[in-house]
C-alpha positions as CSV (number, residue, x, y, z in Angstrom):
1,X,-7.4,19.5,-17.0
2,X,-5.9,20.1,-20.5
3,X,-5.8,16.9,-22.6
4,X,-4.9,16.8,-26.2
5,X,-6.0,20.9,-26.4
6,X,-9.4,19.9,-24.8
7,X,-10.6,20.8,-21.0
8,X,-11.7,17.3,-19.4
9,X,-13.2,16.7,-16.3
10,X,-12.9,13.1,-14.7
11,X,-16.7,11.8,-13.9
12,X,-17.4,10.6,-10.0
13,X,-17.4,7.2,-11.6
14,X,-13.8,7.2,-13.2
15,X,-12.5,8.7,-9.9
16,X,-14.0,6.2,-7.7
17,X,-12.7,3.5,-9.7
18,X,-9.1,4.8,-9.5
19,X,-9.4,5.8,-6.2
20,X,-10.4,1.8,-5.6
21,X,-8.3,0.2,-7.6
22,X,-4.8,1.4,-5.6
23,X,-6.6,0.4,-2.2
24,X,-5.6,-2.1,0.2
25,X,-7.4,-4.9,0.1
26,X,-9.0,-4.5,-3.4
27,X,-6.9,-7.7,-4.9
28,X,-8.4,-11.1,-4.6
29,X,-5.9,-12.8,-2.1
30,X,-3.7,-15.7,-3.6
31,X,-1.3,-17.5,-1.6
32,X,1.1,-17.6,-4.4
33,X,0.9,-13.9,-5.2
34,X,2.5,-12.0,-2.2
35,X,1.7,-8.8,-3.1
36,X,-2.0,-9.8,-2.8
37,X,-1.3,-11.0,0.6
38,X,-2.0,-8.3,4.1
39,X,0.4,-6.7,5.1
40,X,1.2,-8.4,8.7
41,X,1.1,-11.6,6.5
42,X,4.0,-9.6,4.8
43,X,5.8,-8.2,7.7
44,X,5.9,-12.3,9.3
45,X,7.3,-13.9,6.5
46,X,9.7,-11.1,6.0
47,X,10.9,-11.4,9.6
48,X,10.5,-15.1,9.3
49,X,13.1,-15.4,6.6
50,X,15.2,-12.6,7.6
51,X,16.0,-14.8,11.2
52,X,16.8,-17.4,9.7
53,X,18.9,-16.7,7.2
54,X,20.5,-14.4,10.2
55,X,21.1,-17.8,12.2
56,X,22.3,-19.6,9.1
57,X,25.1,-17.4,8.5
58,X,25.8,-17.0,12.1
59,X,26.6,-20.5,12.3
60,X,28.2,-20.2,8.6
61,X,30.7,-17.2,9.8
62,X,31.7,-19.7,13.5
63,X,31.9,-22.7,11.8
64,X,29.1,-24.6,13.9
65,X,26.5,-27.2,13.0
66,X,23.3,-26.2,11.3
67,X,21.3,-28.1,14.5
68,X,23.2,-25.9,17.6
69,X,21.1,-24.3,19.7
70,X,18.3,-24.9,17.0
71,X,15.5,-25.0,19.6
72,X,17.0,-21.4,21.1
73,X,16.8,-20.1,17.6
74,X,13.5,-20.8,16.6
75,X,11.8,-19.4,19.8
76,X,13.6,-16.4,19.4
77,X,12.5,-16.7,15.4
78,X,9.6,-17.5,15.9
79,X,8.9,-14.9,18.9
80,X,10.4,-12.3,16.0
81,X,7.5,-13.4,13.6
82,X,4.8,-12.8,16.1
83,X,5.8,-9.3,17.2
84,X,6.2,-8.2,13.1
85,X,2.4,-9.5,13.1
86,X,1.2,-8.1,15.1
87,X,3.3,-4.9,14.3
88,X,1.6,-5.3,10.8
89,X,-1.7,-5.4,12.8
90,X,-1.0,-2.2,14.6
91,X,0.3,-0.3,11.4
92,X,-3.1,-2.1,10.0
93,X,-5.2,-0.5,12.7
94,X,-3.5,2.7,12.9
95,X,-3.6,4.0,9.4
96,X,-7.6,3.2,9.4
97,X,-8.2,5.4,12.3
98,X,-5.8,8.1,10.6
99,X,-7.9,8.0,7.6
100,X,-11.3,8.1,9.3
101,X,-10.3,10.7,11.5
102,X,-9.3,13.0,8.2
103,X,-12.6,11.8,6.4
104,X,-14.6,13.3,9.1
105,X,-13.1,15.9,9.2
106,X,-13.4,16.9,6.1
107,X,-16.9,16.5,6.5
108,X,-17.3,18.6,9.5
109,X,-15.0,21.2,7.6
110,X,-16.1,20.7,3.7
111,X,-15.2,24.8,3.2
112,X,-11.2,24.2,3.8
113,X,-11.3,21.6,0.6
114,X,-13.1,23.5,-1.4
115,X,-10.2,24.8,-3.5
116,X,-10.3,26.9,-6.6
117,X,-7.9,28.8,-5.9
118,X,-6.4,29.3,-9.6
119,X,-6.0,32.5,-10.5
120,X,-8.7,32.3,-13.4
121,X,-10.9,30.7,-10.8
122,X,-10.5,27.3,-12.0
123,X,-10.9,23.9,-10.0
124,X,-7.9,22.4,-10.0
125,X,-9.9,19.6,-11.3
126,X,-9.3,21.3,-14.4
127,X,-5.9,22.2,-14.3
128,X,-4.1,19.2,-13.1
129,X,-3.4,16.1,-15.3
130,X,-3.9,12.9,-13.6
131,X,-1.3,11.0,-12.3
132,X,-1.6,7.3,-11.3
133,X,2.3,5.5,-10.5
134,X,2.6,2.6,-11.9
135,X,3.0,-0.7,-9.5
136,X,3.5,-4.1,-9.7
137,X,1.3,-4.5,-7.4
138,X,-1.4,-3.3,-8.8
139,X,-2.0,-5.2,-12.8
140,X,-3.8,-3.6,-15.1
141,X,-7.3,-5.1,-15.7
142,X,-9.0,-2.7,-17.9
143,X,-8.7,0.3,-19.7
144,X,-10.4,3.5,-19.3
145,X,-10.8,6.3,-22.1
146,X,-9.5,8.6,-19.3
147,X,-6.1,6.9,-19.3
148,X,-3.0,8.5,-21.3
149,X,-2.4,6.7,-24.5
150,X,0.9,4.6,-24.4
């Protein structure tokens, strides 16, 4: 990789810690923060408010009480909730076993990743600037020499 007219090479170290630090998981959980929060923790609240607001402005738009059929609407919000948890769960579950299934195969098959396949015969490593997006979610704690300069 080129950076200011020099060829730089990111240590094991540096990648590790950017490969960590957009993981799942990685920030310490905080009941006020709900980006730090899993995601079928995410996926129920979102469901949870989306019903009922839903049954709010149902009863808004037909001009009933706020209490009719209340005990109807909260199964059927509450039964809403459950299945995006355990929705959230299944997503959860599913992308683990993706990437597991990838990882090992990429170590039964470590020639196919090998790539230098730059015309010069250089890793792309080396060609490639980083590129690390920029989220919310994910503050910035420290700074490391390997970072652009703002």
């Amino acid at each position: 990789m080129v950076f200011n007219g020099q060829h730089v090479k990111i240590p094991p170290e540096e990648f590790k810690r950017r490969e960590t630090y957009l993981t799942e998981g990685q920030i310490k959980y905080n009941i006020f923060d709900p980006f730090s929060w899993p995601l079928p923790y995410k996926l129920t609240l979102a469901s949870g408010l989306a019903g009922i607001t839903s049954c709010s402005y149902y009863n808004i738009f037909y001009r009933k009480p706020w209490y009719q059929a209340i005990v109807v609407k909260s199964m059927l919000i509450s039964g809403g909730m459950c299945l995006a948890y355990f929705a959230g769960k299944s997503r959860v579950y599913n992308m683990a076993t993706r990437d597991a299934v990838i990882e090992h195969y990429m170590e039964l098959h470590p020639d196919d990743f090998d790539r230098t396949s730059d015309y010069i015969g250089r890793p792309y490593s080396e060609i490639l600037m980083p590129w690390f997006p920029r989220r919310g979610a994910y503050p910035r704690k420290e700074k490391s020499e390997y970072d652009h300069p703002e």
